[in-house]
PQR file with spaces between the fields and no chain letter, atoms N, CA, C, O and H, PARSE charges and radii, in Angstrom:
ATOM       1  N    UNK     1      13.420    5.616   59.703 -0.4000 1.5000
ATOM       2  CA   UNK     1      14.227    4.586   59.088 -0.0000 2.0000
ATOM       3  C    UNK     1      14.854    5.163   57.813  0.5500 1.7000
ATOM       4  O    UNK     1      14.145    5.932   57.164 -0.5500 1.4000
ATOM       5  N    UNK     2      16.184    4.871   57.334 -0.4000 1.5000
ATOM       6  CA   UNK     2      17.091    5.424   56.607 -0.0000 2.0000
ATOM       7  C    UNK     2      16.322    4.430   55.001  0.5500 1.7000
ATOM       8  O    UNK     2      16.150    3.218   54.880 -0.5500 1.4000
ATOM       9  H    UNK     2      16.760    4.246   57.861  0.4000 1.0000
ATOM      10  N    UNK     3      16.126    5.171   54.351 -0.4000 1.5000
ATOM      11  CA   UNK     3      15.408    4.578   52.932 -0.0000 2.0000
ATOM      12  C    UNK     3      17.184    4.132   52.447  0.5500 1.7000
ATOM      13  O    UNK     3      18.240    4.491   52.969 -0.5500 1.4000
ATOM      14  H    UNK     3      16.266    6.156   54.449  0.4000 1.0000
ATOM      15  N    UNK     4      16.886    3.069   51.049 -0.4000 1.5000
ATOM      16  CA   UNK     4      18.549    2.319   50.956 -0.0000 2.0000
ATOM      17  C    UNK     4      19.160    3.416   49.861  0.5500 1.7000
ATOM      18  O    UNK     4      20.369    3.613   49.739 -0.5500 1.4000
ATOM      19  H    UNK     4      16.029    2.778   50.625  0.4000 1.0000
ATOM      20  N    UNK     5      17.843    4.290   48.864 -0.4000 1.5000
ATOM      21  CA   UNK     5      18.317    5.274   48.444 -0.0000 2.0000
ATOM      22  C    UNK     5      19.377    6.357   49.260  0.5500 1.7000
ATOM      23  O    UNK     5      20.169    7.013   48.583 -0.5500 1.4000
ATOM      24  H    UNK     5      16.861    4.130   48.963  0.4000 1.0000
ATOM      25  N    UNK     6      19.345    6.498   50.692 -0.4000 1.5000
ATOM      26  CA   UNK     6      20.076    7.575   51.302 -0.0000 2.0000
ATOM      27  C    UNK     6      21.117    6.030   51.993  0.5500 1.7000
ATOM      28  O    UNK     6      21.900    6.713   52.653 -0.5500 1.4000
ATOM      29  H    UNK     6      18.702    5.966   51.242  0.4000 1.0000
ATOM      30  N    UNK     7      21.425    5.080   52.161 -0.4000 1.5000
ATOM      31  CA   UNK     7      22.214    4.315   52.776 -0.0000 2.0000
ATOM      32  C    UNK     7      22.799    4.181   51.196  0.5500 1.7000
ATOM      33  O    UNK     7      23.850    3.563   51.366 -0.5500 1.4000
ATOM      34  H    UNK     7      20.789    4.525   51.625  0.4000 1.0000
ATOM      35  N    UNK     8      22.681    4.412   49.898 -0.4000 1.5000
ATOM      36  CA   UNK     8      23.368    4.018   48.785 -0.0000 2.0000
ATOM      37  C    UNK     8      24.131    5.394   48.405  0.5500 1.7000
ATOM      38  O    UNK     8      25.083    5.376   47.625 -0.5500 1.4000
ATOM      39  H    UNK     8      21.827    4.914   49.760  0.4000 1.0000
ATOM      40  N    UNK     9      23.564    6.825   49.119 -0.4000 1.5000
ATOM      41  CA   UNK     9      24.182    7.345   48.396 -0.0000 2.0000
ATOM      42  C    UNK     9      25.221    8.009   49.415  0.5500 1.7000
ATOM      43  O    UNK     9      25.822    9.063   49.206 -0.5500 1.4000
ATOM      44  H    UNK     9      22.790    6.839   49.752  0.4000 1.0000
ATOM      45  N    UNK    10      25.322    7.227   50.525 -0.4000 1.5000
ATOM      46  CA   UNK    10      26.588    7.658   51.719 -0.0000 2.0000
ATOM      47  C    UNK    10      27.267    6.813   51.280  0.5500 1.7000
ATOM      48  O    UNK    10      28.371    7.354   51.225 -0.5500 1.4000
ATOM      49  H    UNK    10      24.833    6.371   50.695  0.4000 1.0000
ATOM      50  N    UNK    11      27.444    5.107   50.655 -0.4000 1.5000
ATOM      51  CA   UNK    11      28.474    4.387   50.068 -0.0000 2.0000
ATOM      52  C    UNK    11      28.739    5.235   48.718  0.5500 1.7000
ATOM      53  O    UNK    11      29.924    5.494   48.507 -0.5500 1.4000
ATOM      54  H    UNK    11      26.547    4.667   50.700  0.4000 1.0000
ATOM      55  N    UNK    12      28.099    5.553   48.078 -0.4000 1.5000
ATOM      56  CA   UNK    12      28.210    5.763   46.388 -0.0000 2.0000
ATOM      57  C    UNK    12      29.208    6.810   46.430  0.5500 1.7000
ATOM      58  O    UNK    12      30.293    6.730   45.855 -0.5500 1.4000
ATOM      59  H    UNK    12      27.136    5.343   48.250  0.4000 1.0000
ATOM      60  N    UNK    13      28.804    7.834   47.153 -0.4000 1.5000
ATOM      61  CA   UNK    13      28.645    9.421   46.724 -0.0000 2.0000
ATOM      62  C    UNK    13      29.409    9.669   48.081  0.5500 1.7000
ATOM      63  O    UNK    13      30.627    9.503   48.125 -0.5500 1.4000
ATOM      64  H    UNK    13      27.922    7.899   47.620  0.4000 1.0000
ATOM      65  N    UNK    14      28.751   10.035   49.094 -0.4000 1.5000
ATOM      66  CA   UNK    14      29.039   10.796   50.191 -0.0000 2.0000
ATOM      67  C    UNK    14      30.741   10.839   50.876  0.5500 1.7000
ATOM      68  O    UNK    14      31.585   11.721   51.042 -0.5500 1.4000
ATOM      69  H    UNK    14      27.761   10.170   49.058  0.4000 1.0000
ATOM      70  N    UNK    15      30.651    9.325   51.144 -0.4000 1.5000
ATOM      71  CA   UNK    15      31.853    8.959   51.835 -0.0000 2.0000
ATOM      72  C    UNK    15      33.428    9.013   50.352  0.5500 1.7000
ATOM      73  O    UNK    15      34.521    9.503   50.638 -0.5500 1.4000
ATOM      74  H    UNK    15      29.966    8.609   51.009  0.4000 1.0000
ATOM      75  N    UNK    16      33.205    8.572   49.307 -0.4000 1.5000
ATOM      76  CA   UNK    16      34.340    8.327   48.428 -0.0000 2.0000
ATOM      77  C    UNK    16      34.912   10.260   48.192  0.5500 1.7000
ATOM      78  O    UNK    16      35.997   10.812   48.006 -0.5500 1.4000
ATOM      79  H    UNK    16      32.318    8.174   49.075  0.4000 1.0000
ATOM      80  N    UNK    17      33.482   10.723   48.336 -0.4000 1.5000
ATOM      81  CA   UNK    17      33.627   12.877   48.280 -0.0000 2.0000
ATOM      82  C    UNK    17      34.209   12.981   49.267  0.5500 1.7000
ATOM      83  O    UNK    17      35.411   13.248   49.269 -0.5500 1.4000
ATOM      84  H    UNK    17      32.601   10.275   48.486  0.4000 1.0000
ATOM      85  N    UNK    18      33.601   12.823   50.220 -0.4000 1.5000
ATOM      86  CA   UNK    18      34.592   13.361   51.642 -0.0000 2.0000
ATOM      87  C    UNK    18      35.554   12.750   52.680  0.5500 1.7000
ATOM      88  O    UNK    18      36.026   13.264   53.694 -0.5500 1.4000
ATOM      89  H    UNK    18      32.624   12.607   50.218  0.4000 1.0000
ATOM      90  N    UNK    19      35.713   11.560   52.179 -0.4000 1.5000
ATOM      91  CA   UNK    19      36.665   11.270   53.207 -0.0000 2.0000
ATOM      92  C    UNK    19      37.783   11.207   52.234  0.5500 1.7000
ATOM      93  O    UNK    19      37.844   10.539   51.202 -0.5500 1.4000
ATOM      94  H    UNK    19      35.330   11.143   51.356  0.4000 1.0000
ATOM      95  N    UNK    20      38.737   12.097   52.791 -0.4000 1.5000
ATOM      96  CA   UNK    20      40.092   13.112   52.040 -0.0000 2.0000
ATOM      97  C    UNK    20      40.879   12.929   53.280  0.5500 1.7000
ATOM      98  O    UNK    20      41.823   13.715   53.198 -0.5500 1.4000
ATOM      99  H    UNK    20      38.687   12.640   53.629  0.4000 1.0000
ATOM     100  N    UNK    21      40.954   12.132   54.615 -0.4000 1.5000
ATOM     101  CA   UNK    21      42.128   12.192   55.421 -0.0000 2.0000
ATOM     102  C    UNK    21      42.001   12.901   56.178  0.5500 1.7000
ATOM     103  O    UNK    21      42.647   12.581   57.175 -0.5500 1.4000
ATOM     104  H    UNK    21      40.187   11.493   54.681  0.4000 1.0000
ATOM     105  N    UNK    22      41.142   14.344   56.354 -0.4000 1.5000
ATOM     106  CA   UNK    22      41.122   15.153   57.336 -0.0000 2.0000
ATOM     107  C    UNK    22      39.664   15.350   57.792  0.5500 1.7000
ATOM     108  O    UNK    22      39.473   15.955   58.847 -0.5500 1.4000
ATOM     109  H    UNK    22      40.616   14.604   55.543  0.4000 1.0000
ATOM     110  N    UNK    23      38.889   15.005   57.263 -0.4000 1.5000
ATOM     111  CA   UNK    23      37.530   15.121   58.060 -0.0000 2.0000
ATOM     112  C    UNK    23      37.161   13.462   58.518  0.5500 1.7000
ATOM     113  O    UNK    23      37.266   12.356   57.988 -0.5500 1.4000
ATOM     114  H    UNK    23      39.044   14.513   56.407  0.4000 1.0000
ATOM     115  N    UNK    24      36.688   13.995   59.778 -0.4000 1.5000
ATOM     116  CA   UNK    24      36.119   12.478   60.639 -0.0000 2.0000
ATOM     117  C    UNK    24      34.416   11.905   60.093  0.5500 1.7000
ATOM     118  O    UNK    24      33.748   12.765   59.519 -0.5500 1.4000
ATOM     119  H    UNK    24      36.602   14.894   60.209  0.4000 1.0000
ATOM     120  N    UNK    25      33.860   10.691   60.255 -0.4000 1.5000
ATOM     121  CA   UNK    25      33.119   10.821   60.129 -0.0000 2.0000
ATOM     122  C    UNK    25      31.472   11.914   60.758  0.5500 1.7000
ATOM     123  O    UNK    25      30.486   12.387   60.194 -0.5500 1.4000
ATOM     124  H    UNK    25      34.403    9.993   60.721  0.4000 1.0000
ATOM     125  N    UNK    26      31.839   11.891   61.748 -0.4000 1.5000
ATOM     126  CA   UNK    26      31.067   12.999   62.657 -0.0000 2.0000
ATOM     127  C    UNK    26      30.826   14.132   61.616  0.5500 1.7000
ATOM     128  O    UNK    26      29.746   14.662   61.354 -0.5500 1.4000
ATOM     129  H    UNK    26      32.640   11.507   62.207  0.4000 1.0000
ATOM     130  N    UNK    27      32.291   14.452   60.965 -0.4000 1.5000
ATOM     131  CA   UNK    27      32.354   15.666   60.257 -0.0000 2.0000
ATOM     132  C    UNK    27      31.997   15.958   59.054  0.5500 1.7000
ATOM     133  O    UNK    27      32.062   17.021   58.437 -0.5500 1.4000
ATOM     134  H    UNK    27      33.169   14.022   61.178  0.4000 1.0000
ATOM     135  N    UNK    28      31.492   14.603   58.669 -0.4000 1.5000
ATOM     136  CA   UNK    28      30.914   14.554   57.062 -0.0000 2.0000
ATOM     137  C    UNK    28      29.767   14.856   57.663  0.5500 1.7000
ATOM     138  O    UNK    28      29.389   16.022   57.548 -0.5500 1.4000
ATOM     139  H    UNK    28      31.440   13.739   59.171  0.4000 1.0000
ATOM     140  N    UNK    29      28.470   13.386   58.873 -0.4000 1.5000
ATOM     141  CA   UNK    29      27.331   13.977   58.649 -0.0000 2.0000
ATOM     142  C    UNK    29      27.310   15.150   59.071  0.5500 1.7000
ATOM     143  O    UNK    29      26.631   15.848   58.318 -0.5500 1.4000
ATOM     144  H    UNK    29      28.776   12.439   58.966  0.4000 1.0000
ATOM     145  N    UNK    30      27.805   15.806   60.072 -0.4000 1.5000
ATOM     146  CA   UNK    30      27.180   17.055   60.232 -0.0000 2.0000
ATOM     147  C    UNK    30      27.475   18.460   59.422  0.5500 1.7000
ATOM     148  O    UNK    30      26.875   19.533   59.490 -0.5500 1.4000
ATOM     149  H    UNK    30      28.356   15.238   60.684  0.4000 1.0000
ATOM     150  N    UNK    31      28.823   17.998   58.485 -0.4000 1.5000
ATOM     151  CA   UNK    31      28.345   19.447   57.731 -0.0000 2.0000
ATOM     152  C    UNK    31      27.266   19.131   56.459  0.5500 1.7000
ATOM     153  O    UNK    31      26.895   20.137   55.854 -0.5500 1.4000
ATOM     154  H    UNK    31      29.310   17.126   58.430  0.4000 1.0000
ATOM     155  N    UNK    32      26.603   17.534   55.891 -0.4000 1.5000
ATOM     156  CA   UNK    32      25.249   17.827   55.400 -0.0000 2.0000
ATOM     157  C    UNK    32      24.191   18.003   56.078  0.5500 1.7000
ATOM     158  O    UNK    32      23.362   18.709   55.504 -0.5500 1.4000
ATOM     159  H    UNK    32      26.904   16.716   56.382  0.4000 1.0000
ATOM     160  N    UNK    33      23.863   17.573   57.232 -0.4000 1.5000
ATOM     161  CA   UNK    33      22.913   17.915   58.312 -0.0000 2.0000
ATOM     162  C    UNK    33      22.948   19.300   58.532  0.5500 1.7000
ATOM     163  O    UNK    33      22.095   19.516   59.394 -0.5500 1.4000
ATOM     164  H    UNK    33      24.537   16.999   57.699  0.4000 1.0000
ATOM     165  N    UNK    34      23.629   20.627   58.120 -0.4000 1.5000
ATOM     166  CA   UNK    34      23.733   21.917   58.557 -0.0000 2.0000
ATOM     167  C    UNK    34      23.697   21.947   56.820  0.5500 1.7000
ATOM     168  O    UNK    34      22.710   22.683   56.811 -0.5500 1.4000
ATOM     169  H    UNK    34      24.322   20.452   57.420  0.4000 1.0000
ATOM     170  N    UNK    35      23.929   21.775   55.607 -0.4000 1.5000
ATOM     171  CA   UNK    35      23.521   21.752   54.604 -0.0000 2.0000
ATOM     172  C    UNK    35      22.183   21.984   54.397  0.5500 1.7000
ATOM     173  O    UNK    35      21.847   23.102   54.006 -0.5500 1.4000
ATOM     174  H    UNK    35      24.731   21.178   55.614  0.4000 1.0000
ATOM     175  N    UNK    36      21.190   20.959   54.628 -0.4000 1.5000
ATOM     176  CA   UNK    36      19.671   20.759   54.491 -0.0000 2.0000
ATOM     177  C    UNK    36      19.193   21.718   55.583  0.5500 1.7000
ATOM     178  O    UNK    36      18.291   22.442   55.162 -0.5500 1.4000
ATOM     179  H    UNK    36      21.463   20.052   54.946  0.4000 1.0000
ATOM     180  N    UNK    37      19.550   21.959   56.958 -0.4000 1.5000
ATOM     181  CA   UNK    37      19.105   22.963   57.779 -0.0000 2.0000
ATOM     182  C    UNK    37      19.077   24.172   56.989  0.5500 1.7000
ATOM     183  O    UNK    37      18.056   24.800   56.711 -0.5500 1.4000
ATOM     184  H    UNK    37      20.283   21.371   57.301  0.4000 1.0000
ATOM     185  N    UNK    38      20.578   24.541   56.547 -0.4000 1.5000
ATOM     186  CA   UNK    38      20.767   26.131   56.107 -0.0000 2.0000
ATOM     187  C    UNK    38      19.682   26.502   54.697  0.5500 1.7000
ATOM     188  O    UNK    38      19.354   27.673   54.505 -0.5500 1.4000
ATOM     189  H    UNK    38      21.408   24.031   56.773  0.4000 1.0000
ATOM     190  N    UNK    39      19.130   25.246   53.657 -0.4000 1.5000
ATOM     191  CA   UNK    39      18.265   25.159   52.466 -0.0000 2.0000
ATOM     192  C    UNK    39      16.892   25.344   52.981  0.5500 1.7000
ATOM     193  O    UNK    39      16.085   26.158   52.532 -0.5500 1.4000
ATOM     194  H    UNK    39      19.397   24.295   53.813  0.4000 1.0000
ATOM     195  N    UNK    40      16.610   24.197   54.346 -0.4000 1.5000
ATOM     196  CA   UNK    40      15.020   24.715   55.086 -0.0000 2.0000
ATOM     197  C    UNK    40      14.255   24.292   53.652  0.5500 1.7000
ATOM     198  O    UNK    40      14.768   24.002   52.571 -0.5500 1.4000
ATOM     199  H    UNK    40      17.265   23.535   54.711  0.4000 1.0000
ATOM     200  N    UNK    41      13.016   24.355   53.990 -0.4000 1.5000
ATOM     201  CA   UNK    41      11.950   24.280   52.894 -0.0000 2.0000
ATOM     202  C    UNK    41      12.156   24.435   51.423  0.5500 1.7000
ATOM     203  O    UNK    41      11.804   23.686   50.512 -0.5500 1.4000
ATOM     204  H    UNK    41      12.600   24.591   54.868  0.4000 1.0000
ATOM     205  N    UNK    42      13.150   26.177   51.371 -0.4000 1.5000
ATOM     206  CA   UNK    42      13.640   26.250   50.172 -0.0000 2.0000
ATOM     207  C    UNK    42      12.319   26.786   49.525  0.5500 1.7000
ATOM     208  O    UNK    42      11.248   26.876   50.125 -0.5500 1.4000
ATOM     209  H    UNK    42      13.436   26.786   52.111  0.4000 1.0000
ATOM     210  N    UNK    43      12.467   27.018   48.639 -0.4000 1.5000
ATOM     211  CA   UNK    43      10.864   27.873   48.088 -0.0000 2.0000
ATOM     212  C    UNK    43      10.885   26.782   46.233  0.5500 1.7000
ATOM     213  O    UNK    43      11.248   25.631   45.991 -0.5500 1.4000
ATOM     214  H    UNK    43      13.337   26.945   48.151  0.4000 1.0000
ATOM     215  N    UNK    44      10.442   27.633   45.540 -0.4000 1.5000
ATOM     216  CA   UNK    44      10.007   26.649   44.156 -0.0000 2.0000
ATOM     217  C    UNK    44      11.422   26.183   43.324  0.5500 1.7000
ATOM     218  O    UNK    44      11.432   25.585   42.248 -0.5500 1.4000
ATOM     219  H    UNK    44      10.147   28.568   45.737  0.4000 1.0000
ATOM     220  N    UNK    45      12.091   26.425   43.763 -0.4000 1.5000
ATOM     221  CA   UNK    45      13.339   26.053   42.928 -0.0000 2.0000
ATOM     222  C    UNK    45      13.930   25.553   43.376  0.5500 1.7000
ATOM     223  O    UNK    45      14.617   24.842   42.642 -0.5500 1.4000
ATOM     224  H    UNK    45      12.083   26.911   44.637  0.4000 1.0000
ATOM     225  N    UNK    46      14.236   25.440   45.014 -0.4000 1.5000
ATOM     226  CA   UNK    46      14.914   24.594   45.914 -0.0000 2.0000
ATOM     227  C    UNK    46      14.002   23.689   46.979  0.5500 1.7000
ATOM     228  O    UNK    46      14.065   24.027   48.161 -0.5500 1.4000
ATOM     229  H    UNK    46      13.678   26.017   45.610  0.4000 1.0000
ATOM     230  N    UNK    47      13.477   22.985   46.755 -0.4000 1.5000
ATOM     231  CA   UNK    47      12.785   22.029   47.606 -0.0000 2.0000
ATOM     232  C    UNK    47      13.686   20.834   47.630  0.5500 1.7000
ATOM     233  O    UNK    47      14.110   20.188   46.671 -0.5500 1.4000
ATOM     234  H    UNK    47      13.426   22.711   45.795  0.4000 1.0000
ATOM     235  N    UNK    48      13.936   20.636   49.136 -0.4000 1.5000
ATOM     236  CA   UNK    48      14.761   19.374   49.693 -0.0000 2.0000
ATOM     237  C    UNK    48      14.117   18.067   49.128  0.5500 1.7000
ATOM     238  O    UNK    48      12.928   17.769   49.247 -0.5500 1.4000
ATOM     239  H    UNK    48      13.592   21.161   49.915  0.4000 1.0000
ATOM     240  N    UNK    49      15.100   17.315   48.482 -0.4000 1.5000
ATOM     241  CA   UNK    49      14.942   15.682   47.818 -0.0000 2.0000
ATOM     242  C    UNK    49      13.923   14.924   48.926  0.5500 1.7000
ATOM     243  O    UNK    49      13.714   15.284   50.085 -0.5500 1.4000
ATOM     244  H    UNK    49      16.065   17.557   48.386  0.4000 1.0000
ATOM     245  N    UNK    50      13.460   13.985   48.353 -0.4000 1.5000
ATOM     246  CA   UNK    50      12.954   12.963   49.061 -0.0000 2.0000
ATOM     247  C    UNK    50      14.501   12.301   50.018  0.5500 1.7000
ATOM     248  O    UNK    50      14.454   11.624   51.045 -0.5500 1.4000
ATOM     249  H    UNK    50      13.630   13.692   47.411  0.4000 1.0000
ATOM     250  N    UNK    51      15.748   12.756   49.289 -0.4000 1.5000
ATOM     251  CA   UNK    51      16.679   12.249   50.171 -0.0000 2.0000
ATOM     252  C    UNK    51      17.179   12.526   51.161  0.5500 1.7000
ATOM     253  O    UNK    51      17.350   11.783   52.127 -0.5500 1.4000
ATOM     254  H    UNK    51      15.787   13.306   48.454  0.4000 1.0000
ATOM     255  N    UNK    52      17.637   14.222   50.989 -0.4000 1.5000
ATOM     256  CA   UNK    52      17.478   15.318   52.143 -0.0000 2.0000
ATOM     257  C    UNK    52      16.421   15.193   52.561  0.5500 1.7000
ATOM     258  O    UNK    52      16.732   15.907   53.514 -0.5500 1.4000
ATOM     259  H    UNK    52      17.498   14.826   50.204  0.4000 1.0000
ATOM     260  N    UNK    53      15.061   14.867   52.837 -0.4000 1.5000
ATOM     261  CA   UNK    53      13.940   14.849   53.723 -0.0000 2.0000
ATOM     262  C    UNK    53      14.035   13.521   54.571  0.5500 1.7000
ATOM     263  O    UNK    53      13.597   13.297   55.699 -0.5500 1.4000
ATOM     264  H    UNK    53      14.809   14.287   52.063  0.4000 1.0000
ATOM     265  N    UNK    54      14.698   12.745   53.747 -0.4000 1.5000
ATOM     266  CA   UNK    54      15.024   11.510   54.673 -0.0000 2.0000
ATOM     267  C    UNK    54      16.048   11.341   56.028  0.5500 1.7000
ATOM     268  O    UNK    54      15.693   10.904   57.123 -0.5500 1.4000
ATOM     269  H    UNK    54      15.054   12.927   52.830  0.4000 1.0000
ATOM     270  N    UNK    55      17.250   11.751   55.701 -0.4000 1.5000
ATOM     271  CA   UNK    55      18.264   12.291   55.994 -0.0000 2.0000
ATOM     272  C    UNK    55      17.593   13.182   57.516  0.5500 1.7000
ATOM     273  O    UNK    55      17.597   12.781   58.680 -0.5500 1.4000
ATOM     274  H    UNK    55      17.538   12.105   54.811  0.4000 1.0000
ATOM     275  N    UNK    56      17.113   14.358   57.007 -0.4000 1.5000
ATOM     276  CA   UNK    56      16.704   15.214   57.781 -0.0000 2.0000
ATOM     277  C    UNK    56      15.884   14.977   58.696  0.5500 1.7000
ATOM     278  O    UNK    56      15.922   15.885   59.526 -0.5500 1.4000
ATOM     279  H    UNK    56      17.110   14.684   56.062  0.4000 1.0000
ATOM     280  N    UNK    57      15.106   14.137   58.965 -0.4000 1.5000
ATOM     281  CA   UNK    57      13.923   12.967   59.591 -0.0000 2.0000
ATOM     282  C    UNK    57      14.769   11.636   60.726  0.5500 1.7000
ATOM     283  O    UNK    57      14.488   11.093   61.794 -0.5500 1.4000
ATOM     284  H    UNK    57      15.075   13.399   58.291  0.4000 1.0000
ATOM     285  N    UNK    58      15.705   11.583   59.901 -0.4000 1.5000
ATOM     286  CA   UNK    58      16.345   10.409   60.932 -0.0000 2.0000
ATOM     287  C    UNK    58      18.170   10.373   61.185  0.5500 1.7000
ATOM     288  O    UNK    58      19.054    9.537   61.004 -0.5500 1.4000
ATOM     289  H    UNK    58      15.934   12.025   59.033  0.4000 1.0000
ATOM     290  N    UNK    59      18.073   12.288   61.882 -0.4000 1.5000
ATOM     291  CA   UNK    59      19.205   12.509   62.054 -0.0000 2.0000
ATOM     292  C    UNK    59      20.485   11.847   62.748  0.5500 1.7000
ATOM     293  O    UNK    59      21.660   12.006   62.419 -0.5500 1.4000
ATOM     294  H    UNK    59      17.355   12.968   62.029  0.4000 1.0000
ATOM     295  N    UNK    60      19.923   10.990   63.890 -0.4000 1.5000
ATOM     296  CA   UNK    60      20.753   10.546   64.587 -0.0000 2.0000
ATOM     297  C    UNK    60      21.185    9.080   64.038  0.5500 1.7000
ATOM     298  O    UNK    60      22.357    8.705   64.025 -0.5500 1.4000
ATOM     299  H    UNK    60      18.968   10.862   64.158  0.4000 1.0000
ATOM     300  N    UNK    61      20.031    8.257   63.561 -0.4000 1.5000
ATOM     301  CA   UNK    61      20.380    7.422   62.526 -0.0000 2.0000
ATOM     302  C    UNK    61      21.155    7.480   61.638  0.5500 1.7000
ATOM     303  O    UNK    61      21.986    6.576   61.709 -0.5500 1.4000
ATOM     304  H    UNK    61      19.079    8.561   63.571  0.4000 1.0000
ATOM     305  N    UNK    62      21.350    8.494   60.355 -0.4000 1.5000
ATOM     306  CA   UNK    62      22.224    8.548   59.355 -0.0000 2.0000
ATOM     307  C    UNK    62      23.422    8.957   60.004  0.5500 1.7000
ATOM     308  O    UNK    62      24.417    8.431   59.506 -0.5500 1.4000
ATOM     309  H    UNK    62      20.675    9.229   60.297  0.4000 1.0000
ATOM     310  N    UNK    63      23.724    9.979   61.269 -0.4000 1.5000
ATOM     311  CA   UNK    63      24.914    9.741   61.504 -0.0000 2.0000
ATOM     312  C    UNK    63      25.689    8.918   62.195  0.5500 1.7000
ATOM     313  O    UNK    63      26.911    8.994   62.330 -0.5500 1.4000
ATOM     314  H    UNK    63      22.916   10.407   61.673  0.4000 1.0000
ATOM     315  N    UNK    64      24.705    7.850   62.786 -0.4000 1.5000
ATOM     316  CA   UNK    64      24.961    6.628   62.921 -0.0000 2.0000
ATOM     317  C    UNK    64      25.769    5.618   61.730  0.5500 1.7000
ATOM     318  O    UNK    64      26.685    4.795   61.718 -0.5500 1.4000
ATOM     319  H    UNK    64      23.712    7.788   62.676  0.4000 1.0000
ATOM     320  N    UNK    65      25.006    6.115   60.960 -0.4000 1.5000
ATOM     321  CA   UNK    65      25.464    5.232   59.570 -0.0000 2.0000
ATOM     322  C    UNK    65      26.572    5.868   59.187  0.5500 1.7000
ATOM     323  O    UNK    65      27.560    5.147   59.325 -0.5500 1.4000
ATOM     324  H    UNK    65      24.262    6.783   60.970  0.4000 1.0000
ATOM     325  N    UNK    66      26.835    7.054   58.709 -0.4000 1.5000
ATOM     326  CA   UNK    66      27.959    7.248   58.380 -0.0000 2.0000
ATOM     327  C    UNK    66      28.942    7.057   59.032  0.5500 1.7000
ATOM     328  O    UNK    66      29.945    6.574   58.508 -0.5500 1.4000
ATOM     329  H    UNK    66      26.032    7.640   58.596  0.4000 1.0000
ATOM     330  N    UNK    67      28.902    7.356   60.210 -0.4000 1.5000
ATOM     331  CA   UNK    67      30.093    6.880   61.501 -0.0000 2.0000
ATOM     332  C    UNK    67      30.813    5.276   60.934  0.5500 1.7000
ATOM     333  O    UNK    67      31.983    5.067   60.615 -0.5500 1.4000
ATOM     334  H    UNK    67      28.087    7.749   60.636  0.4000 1.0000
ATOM     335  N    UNK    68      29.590    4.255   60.955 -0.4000 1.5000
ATOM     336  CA   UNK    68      29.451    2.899   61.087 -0.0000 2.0000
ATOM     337  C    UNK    68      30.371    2.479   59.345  0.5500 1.7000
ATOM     338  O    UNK    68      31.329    1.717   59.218 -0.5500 1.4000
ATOM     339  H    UNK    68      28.639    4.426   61.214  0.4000 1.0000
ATOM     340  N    UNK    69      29.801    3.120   58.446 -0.4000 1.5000
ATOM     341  CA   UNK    69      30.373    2.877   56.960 -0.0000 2.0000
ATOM     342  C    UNK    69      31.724    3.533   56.875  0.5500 1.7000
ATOM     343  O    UNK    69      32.540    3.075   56.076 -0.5500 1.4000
ATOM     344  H    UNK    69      29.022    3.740   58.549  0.4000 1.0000
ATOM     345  N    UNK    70      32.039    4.590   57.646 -0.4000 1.5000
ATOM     346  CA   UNK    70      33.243    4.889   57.505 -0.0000 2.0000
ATOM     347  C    UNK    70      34.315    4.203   58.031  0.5500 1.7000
ATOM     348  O    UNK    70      35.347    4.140   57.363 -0.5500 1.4000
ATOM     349  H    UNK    70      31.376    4.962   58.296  0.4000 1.0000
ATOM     350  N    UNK    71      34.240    3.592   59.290 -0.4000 1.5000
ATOM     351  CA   UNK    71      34.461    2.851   60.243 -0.0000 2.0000
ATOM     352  C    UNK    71      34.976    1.673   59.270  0.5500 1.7000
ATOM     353  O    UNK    71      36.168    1.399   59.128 -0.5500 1.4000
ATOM     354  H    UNK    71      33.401    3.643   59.833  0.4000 1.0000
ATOM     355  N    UNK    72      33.893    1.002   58.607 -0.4000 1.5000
ATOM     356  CA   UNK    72      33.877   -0.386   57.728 -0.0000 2.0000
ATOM     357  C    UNK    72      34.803    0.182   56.453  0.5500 1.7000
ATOM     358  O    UNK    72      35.597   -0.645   56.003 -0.5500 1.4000
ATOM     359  H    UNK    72      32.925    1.225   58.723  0.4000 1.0000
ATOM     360  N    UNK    73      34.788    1.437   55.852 -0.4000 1.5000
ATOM     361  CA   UNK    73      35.962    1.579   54.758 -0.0000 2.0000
ATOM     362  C    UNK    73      37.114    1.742   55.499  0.5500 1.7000
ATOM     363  O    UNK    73      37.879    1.135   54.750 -0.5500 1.4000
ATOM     364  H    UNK    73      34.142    2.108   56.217  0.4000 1.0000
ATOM     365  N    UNK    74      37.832    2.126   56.452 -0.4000 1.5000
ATOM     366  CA   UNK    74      39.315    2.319   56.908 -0.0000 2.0000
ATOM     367  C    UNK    74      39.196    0.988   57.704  0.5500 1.7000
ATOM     368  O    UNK    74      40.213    0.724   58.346 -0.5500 1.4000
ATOM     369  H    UNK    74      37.211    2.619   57.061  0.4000 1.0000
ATOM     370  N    UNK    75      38.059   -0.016   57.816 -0.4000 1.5000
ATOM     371  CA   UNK    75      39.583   -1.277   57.993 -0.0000 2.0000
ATOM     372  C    UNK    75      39.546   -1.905   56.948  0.5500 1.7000
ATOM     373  O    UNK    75      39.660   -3.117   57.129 -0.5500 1.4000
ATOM     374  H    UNK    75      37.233    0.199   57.295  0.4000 1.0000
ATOM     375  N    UNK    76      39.369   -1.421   55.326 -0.4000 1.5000
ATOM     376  CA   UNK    76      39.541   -2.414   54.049 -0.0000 2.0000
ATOM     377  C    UNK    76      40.646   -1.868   53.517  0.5500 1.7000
ATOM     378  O    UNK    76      41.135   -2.340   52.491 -0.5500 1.4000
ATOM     379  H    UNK    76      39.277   -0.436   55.179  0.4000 1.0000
């Protein structure tokens, strides 16, 4: 289940950064989903957020969501 911290920060943050007209939603989550892959565990200086661990846990969900929120900003 998507915590509202990671459903707040695809309205806040995610979507207002990347949607520029040429990337689809598909194309936002999956280049952070290959983000947190390419970081992995990360050692003492880079350890993935409780948000990226969230994210990363309920992949098909969040890009569910982003699909769904992007969807809901281009018909406002």
């Amino acid at each position: 289940m998507l915590l509202q911290e990671t459903k707040d920060y695809v309205q806040d943050v995610l979507l207002p950064d990347r949607m520029n007209g040429y990337n689809s939603a598909n194309d936002i989550a999956v280049e952070v989903l290959d983000d947190i892959e390419f970081f992995g565990e990360g050692d003492e200086l880079s350890r993935p957020t409780r948000l990226a661990r969230n994210i990363a846990a309920n992949r098909k969900e969040f890009t569910a969501y982003v699909v769904k929120a992007f969807q809901d900003v281009e018909e406002k």
